[in-house]
C-alpha positions as a printed Julia matrix, in Angstrom:
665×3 Matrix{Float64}:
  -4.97   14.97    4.69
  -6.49   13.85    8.32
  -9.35   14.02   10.29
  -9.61   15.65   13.84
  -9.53   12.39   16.15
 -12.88   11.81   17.36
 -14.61   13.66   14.52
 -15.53   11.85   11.48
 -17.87   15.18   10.03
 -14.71   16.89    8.16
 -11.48   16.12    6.32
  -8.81   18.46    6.7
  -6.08   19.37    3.95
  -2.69   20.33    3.58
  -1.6    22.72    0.99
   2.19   22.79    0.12
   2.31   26.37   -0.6
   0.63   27.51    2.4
  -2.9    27.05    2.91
  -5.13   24.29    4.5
  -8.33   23.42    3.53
 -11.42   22.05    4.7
 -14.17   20.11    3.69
 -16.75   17.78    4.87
 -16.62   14.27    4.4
 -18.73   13.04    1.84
 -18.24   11.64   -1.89
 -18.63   14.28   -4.54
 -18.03   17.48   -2.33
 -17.82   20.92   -4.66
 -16.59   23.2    -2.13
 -13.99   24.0     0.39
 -13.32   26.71    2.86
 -10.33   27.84    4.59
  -8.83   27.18    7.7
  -5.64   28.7     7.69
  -3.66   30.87    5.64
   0.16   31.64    5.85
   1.48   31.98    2.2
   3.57   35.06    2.5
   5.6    32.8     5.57
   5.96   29.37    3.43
   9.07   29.36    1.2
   7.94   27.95   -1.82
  10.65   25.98   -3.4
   9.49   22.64   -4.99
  10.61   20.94   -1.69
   9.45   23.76    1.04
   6.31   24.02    1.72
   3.43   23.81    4.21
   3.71   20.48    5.61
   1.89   18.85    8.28
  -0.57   19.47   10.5
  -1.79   18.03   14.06
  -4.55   18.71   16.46
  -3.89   19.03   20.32
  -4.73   15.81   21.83
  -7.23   18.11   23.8
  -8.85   19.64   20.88
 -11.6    21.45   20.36
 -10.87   22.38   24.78
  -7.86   23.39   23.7
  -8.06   24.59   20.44
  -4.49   24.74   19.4
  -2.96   23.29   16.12
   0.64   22.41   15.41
   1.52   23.09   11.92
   5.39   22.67   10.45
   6.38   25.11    7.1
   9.55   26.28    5.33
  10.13   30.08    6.32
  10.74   32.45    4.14
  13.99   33.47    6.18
  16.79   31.99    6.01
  19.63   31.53    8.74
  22.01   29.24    6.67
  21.77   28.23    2.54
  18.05   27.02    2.74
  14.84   27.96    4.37
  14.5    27.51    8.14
  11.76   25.28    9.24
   9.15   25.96   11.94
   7.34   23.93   14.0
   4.66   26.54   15.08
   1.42   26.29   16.98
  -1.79   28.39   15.47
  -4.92   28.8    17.91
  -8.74   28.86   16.82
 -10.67   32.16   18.02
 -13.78   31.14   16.65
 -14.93   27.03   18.34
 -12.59   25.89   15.47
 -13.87   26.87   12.5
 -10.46   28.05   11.62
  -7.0    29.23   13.06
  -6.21   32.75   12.81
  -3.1    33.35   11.57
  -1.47   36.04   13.58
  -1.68   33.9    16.99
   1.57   31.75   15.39
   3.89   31.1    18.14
   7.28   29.42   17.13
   8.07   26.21   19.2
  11.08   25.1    16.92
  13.47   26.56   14.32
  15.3    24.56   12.09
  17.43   26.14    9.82
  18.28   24.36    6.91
  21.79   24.32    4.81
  19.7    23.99    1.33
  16.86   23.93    0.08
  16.2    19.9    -0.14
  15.43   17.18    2.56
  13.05   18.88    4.94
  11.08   16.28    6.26
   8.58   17.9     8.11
   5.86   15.29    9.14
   3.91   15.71   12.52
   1.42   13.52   14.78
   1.06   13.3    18.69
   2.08    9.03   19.51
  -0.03    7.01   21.8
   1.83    8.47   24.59
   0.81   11.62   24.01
   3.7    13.15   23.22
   4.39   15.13   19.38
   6.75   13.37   17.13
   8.56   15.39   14.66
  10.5    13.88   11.58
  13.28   15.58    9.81
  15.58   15.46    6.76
  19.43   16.01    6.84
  19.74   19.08    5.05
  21.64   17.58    2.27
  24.77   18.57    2.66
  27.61   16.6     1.19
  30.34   17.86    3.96
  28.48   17.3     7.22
  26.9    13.78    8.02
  24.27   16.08   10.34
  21.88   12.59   10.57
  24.85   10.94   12.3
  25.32   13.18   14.44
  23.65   13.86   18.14
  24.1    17.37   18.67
  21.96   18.51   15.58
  17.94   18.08   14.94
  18.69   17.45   11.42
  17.95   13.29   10.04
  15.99   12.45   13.1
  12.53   11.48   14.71
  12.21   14.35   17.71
  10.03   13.74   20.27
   8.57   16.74   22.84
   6.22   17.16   25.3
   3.68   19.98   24.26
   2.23   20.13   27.66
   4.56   22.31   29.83
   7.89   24.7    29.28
  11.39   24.13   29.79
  12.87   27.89   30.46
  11.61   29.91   27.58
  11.17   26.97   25.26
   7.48   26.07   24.82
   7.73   22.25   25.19
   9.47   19.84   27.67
  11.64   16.71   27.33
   9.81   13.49   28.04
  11.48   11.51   30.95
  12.66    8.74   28.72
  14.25   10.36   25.15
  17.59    8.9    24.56
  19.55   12.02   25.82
  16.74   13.62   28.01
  19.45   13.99   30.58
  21.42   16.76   28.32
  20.55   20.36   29.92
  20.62   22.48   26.66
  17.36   22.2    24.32
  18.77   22.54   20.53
  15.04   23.68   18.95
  15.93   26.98   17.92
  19.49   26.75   16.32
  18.7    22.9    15.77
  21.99   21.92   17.08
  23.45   22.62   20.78
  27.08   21.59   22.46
  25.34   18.45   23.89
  23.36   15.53   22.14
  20.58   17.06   21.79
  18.01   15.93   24.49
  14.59   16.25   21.27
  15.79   13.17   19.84
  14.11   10.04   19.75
  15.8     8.06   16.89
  18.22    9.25   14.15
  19.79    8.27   11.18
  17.38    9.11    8.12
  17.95   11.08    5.16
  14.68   12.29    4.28
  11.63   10.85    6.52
   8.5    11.02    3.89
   5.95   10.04    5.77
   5.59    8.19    8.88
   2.55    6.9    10.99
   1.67    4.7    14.06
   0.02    1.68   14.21
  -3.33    2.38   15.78
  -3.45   -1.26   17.55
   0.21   -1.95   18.25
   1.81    1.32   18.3
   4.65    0.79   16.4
   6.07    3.76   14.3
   6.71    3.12   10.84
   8.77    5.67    8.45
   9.28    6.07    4.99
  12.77    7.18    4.77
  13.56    8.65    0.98
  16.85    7.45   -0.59
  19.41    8.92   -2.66
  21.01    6.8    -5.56
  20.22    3.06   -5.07
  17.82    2.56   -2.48
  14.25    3.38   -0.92
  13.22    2.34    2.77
  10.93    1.98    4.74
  11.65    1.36    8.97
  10.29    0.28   11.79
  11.26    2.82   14.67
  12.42    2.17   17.92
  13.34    4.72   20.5
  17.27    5.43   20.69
  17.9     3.56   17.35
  19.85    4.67   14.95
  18.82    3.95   11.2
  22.16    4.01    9.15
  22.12    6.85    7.08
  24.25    8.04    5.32
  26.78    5.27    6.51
  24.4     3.1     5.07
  21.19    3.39    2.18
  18.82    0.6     3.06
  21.36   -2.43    3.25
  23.87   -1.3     1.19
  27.23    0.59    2.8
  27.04    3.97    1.38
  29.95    5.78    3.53
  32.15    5.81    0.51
  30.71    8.3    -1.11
  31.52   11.15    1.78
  34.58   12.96    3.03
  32.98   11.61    6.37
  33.32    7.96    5.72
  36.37    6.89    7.83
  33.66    7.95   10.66
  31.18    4.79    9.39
  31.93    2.4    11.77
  30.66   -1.16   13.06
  30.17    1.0    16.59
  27.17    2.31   14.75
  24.98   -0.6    14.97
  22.55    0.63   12.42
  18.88   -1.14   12.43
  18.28   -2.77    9.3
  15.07   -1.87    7.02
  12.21   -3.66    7.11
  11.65   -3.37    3.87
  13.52   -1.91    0.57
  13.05   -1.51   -3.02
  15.92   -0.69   -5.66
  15.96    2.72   -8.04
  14.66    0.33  -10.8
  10.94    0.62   -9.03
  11.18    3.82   -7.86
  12.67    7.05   -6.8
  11.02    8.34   -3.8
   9.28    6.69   -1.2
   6.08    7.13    0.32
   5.1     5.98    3.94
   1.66    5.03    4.54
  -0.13    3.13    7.21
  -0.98   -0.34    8.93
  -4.66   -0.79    7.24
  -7.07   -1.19   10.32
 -10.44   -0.61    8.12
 -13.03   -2.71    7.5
 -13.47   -2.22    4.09
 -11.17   -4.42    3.03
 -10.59   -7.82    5.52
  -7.43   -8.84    3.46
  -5.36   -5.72    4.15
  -6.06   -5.83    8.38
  -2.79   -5.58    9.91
  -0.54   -4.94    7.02
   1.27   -2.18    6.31
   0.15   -0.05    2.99
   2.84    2.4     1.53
   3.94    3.6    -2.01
   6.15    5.62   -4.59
   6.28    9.14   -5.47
   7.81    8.78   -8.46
   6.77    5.34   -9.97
   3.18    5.27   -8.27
   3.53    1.69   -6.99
   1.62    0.62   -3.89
   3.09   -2.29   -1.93
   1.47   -3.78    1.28
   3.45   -5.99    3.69
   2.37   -7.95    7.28
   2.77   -5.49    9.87
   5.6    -8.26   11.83
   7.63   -8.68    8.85
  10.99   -9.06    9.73
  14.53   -7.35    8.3
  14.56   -7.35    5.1
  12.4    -7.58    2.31
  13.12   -6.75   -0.73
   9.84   -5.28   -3.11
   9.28   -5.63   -6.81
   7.43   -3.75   -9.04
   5.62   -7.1    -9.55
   5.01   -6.97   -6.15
   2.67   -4.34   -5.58
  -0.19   -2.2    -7.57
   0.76    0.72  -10.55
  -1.34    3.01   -9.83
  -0.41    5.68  -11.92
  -0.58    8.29   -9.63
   1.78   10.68   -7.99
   1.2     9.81   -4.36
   2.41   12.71   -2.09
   0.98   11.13    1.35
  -1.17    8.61    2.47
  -4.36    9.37    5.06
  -6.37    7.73    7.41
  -9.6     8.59    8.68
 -10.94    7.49   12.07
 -12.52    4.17   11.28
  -8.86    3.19   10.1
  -9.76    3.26    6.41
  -6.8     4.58    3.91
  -6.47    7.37    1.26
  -4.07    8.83   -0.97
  -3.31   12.72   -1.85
  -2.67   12.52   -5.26
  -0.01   16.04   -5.41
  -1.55   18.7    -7.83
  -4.64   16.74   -8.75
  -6.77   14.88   -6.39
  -7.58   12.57   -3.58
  -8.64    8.85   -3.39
  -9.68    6.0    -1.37
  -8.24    3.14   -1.46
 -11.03    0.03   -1.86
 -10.93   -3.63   -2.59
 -11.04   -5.16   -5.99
 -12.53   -7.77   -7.16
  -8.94   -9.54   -8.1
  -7.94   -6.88  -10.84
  -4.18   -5.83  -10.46
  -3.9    -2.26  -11.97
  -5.93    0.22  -13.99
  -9.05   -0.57  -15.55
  -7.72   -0.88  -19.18
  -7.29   -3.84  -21.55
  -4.45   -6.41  -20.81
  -3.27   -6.66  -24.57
  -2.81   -3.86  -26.89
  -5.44   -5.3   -29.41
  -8.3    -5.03  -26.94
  -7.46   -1.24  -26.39
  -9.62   -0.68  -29.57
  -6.17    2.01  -30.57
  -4.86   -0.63  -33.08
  -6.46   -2.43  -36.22
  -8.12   -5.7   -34.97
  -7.23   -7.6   -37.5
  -2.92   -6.51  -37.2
  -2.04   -4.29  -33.76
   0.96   -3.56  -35.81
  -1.51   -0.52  -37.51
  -3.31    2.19  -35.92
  -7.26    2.0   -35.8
  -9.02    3.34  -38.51
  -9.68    7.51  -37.44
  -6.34    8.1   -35.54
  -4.37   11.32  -36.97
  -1.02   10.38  -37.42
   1.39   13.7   -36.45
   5.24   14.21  -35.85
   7.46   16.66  -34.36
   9.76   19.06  -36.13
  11.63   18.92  -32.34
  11.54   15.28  -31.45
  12.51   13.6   -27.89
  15.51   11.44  -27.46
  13.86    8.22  -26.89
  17.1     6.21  -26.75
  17.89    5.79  -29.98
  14.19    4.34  -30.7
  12.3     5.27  -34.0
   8.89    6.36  -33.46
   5.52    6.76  -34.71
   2.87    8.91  -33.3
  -0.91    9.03  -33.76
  -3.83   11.32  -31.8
  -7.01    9.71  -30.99
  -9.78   12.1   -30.68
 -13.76   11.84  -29.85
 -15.71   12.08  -32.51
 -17.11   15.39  -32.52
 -14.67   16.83  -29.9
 -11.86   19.7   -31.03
  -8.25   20.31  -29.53
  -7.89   23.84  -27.69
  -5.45   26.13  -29.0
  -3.93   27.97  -26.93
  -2.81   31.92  -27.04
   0.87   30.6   -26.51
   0.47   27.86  -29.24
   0.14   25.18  -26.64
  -2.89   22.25  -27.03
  -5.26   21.55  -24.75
  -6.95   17.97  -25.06
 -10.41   16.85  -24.89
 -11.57   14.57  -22.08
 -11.67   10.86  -23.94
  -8.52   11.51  -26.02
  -5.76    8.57  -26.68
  -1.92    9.73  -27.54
  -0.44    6.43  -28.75
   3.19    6.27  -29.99
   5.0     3.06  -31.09
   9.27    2.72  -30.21
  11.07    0.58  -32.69
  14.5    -0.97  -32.55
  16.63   -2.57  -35.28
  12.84   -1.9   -37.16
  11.19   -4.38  -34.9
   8.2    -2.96  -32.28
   9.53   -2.92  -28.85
   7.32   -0.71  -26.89
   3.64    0.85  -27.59
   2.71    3.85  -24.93
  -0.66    4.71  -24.69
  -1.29    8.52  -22.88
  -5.18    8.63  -22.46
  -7.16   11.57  -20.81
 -10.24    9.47  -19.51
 -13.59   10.97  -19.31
 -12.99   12.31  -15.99
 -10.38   15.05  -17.41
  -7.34   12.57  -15.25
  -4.4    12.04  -17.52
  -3.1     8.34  -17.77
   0.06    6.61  -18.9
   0.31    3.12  -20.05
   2.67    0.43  -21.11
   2.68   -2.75  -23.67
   5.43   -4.06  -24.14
   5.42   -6.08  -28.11
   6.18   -9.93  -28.08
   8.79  -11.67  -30.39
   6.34  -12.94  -32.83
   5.23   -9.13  -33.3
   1.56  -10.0   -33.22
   0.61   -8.41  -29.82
   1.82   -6.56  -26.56
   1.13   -6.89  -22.72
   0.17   -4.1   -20.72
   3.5    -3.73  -18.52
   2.37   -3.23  -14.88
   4.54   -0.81  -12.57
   7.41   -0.35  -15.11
   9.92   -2.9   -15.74
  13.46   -2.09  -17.32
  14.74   -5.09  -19.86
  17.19   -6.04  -22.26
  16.52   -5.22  -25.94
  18.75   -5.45  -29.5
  21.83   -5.26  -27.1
  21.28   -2.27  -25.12
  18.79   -1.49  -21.76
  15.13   -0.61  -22.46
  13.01    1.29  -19.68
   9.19    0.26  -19.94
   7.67    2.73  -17.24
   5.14    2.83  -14.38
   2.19    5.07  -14.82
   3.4     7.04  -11.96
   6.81    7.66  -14.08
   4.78    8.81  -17.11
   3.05   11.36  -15.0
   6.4    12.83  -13.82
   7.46   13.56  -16.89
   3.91   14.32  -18.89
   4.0    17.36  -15.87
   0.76   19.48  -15.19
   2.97   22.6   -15.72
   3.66   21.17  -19.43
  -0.33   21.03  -20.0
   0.19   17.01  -20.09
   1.13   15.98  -23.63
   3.98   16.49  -24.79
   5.42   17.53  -28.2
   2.05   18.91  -29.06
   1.73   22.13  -29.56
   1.6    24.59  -32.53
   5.6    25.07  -33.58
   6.2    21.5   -33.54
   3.62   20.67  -35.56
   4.23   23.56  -38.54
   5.44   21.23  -40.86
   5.01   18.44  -43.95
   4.47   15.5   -42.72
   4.1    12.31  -45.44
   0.67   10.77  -44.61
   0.75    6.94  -44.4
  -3.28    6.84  -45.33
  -2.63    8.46  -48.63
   0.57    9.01  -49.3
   0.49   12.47  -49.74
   2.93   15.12  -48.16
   1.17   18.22  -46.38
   1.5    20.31  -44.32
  -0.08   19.04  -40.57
  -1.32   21.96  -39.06
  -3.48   22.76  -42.36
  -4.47   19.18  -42.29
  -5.78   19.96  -38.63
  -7.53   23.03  -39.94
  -9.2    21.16  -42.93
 -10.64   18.19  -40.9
 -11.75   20.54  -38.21
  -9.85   19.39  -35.12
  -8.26   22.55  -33.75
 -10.45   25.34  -31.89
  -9.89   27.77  -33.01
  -8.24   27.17  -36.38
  -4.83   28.59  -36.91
  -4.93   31.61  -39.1
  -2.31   31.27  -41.68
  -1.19   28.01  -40.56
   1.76   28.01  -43.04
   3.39   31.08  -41.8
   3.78   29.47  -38.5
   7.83   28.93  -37.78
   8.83   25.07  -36.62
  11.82   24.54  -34.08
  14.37   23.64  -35.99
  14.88   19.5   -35.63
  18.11   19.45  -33.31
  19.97   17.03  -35.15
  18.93   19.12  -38.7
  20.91   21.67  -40.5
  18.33   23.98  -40.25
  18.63   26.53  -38.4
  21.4    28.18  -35.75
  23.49   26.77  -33.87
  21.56   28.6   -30.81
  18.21   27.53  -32.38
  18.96   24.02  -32.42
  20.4    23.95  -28.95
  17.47   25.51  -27.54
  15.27   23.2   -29.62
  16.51   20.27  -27.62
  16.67   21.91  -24.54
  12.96   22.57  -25.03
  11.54   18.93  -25.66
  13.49   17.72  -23.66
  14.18   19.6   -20.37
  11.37   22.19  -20.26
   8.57   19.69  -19.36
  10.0    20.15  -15.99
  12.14   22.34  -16.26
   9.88   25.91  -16.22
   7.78   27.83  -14.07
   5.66   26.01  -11.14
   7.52   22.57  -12.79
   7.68   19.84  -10.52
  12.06   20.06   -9.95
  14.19   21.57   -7.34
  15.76   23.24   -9.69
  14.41   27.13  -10.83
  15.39   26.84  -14.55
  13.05   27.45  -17.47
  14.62   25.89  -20.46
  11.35   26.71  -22.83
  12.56   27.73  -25.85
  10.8    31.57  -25.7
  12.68   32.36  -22.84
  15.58   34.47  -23.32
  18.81   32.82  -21.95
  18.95   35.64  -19.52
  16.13   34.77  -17.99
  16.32   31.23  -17.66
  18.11   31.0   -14.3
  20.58   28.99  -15.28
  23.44   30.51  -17.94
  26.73   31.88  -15.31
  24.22   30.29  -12.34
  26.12   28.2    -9.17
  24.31   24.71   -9.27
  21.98   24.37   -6.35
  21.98   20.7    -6.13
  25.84   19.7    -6.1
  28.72   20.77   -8.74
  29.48   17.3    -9.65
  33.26   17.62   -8.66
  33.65   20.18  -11.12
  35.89   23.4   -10.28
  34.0    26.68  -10.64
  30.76   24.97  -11.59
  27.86   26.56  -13.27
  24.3    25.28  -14.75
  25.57   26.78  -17.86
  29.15   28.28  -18.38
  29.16   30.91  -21.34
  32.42   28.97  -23.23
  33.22   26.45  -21.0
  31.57   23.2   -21.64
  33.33   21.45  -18.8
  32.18   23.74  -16.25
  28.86   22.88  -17.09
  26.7    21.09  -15.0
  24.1    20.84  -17.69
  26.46   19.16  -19.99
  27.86   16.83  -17.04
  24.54   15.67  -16.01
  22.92   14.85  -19.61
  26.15   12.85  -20.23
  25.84   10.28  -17.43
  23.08    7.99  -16.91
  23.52    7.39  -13.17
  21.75    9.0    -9.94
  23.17   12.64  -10.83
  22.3    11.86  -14.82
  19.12   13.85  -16.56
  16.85   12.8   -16.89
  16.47   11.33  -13.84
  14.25    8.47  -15.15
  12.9     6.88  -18.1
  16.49    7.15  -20.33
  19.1     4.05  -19.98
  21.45    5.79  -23.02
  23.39    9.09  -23.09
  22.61   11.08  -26.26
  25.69   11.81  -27.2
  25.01   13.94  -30.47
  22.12   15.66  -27.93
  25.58   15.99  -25.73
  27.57   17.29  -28.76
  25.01   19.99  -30.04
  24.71   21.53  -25.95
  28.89   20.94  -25.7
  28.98   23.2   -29.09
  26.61   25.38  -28.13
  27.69   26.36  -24.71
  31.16   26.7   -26.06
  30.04   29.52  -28.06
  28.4    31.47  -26.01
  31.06   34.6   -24.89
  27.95   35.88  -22.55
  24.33   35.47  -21.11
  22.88   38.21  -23.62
């Protein structure tokens, strides 16, 4: 998201699969229109994509725009990316699409770690920041004669032979004589680079007032980053992941060396806070006289927003306590041209970033009594009017025993959809206590507010079992002998996925069952219950002829039923179409196995050391990189987040299951 320098009137909007749209800038806008158009180019894997965009320093005299996109062709494994320039035909109302010319190629060995951020520096020059490739043989960030973990830098304003940009004077290797920007790599360091060393560069920005060139540089298994670039430095991966020495872990490790002399981080944060990182900006505003000169950037994955002086030094190491859970999913940062910040918010919405008035997190109630979910008078019971419901299908919480209740405005009905999934009303609470050893550990509350945005929320219960504490930004403790994840509203929104309609374990099979209700103490069967109090629109016909998923760890049921049961709660939330992995499985339980891209299917994303790997080997557990990955609870475990214990009769049901398949069919 970004503004045309010089021209506060309209905001401008990057759309990963392919589009960019436009808007002008003022609260409460309803429309948008289009300014470019390339879908059928963009690959459209969940890491390709459309994405960045900058205006020619001369624009609107020279009305040229530098976009960079994942092609649909594909030299090597993964998509090639371009870095392509688009003119506008019409004063710049938009770019027409068929005046593309190609300044870069950068083909790609998978389909992960693109980078793919743009901006011209206060020198004028474009800056171009991109990921390794992941590939586990070649260290390609370490290495000067490829384009791929590095910050390029080119001069837009000239040619060198047939090449469409020049070298400036002083890039590290400007002296080489071969440009590497359309096979990304060339016999001699290659003269585009300007700094190197970074797995996955996600986002970057320069300092309006000092121009330094900060860089959020995603990690793998430990540790998240964020740098402070210098021209000709080198910034350690994958020798090193923030400060710790990661050149074990490759077949190119020997070649980790002192000789390196990678530049520290200026900041880092472990895998307990979050998963991805988000570079953002050195605030510059007005709006908020606190933030002036510090540098504002966040987590994908776990929402958090940190801000640190813009002259800290090497290295600091964030909390969650540290900065703000915001519960969002923030994809990018923005700034518009008074220096003020924003946040794209992937797959939902954008926001600006204000003061408060001293709160530190979302705008509900510190202790779980004042949520008005629980009884006043013991927060150990539900409020009087929540519908208590349960699963035939249930999610492996850990080993946790749960209780789960709906909270619905009066007067308001849940959707039903034609697929049997549930569609909640705008003001309706989810709440679900966790118990271990029979004592309250956890309460989550998952609210739609009356905006239609989903939220995810914390408390964690105290020893005396009379109350719990909102947690803020996720916080992973001790409990009954064994690790307990409380998480960030940011991590409950990466698993509550928009593909997945939000809640989860709601929906018309899972609920097509007798339930014993604690109210009355009478046993019946839920979805009539739902029928007779008038909460589902429209009501089920013949509610009792509706089939549950058999309960995994039940006898009812096949063997393939039950398998596919699990797989369903507990993979399919991400794992189906336009999910938020890298991964093109759909584990739902109505698709065939056939069609679920994964059974006889070469793993995309590593094989785990395992010979002849597949997702899912018909009769060969081992081979499985399903199995292997829901058996380990490290960086290549699933899930990824949210689960400190293997479930190992989850682990025995898939090993049983996969061993008896003899085919796909």
């Amino acid at each position: 998201m970004l503004q045309v320098p010089g021209d506060k009137s309209r905001w401008f909007v990057v759309n990963k699969l392919g589009d960019v749209r436009v808007f002008e800038n003022k609260e409460d806008v309803a429309t948008t229109s289009e300014f470019l158009n390339i879908t059928t180019r963009v690959e459209a894997c969940p890491e390709c994509g459309l994405f960045s965009l900058a205006f020619h320093p001369d624009w609107p005299a020279t009305p040229i725009v530098y976009l960079t996109y994942t092609s649909t062709t594909h030299t090597l494994g993964g998509p090639d990316t371009h870095l392509s320039e688009f003119t506008s035909r019409d004063g710049g109302l938009t770019l027409d699409p068929d005046s593309e010319r190609i300044l870069m190629t950068i083909p790609k060995p998978n389909l992960h770690h693109h980078g793919g951020h743009i901006a011209f520096g206060p020198d004028g020059y474009l800056y171009f920041g991109t990921g390794d490739g992941n590939q586990y043989s070649n260290d390609w960030a370490q290495r000067l004669t490829s384009l791929l973990g590095k910050m390029l830098r080119i001069d837009i304003r000239g040619t060198t032979g047939t090449a469409l940009y020049r070298i400036p004077a002083d890039n590290p290797f400007a002296s080489s004589t071969t440009l590497c920007g359309k096979t990304a790599s060339g016999p001699q360091n290659c003269p585009e680079i300007y700094a190197w060393g970074f797995r996955n560069p996600w986002n970057w920005s320069f300092d309006r007032q000092t121009g330094d060139l900060w860089v959020g540089d995603v990690g793998e298994s430990e540790i998240e980053e964020v740098n402070r670039v210098k021209r000709g430095g080198n910034y350690g991966w994958r020798c090193f992941e923030g400060t710790n020495d990661a050149s074990s872990r490759w077949p190119s490790g020997a070649a980790c060396s002192p000789r390196l002399n990678p530049q520290p981080p200026i900041a880092q944060y472990s895998h307990t806070t979050g998963h991805a990182v988000t570079g953002g900006y050195v605030y510059r505003g007005k709006a908020i006289p606190s933030l002036v000169g510090r540098y504002v950037f966040g987590d994908f994955s776990s929402g958090i927003i940190w801000n640190i002086p813009n002259d800290t030094q090497p290295t600091m190491t964030m909390t969650a306590t540290d900065g703000l859970d915001s519960g969002l999913n923030i994809s990018s940062f923005a700034e518009d041209n008074d220096g003020e910040l924003y946040i794209t918010n992937i797959y939902r919405d954008l926001r600006r970033i204000t003061g408060s008035s001293g709160g530190s997190g979302p705008g509900v109630a510190a202790q779980l009594s004042g949520t008005g979910c629980v009884n006043p008078s013991n927060a150990t019971q539900p409020a009087s009017g929540l519908i208590p419901y349960a699963p035939s299908a249930p999610f492996w919480s850990d080993g946790a025993m749960k209780e789960r209740w709906i909270g619905l405005p009066n007067g308001k009905s849940i959707t039903v959809g034609a697929e049997g999934d549930w569609d909640f009303p705008n003001g309706t609470v989810l709440m679900k206590n966790f118990r271990l050893e029979n004592r309250l550990i956890e309460t989550r509350l998952f609210m739609r507010h009356p905006d239609g945005v989903w939220g995810g929320y914390s408390y964690e219960w105290n020893a005396q079992q009379t109350d719990a504490t909102l947690v803020r930004g996720g916080k992973q403790v001790t409990v009954g002998g064994q690790s307990w994840i409380y998480p960030s509203g940011g991590q409950c929104m990466t698993c509550h996925t928009e593909a997945a309609g939000r809640s989860l374990g709601l929906e018309t099979r899972q609920l097509a069952f007798n339930i014993t209700y604690p109210q009355t103490g009478r046993d019946a069967h839920q979805l009539v219950t739902l029928n007779a109090i008038n909460t589902l629109a429209p009501a089920i016909a013949n509610p009792t002829d509706q089939v549950p998923y058999p309960n995994p760890t039940g006898t009812s049921g096949t063997l393939d039923e039950r398998a596919r049961a699990y797989l369903h709660t507990n993979c399919s939330q991400c794992h189906r179409p336009d999910g938020p992995t890298t991964v093109n499985m759909d584990l739902r339980y109505s698709t065939a196995l056939a069609d679920t891209h994964a059974c006889d299917v070469v793993p995309g994303l590593g094989d785990l050391g395992i010979t002849n790997a597949r997702l899912i080997a018909p009769g060969a557990a081992t081979r499985s990189v399903l199995i292997a990955r829901m058996s380990r609870r490290d960086a290549n475990g699933m899930p990824p987040l949210g689960s400190a214990q293997v479930d190992a009769d989850g682990a025995a049901l898939l090993t049983s299951w996969v061993n008896s398949l003899s085919n796909c069919n």
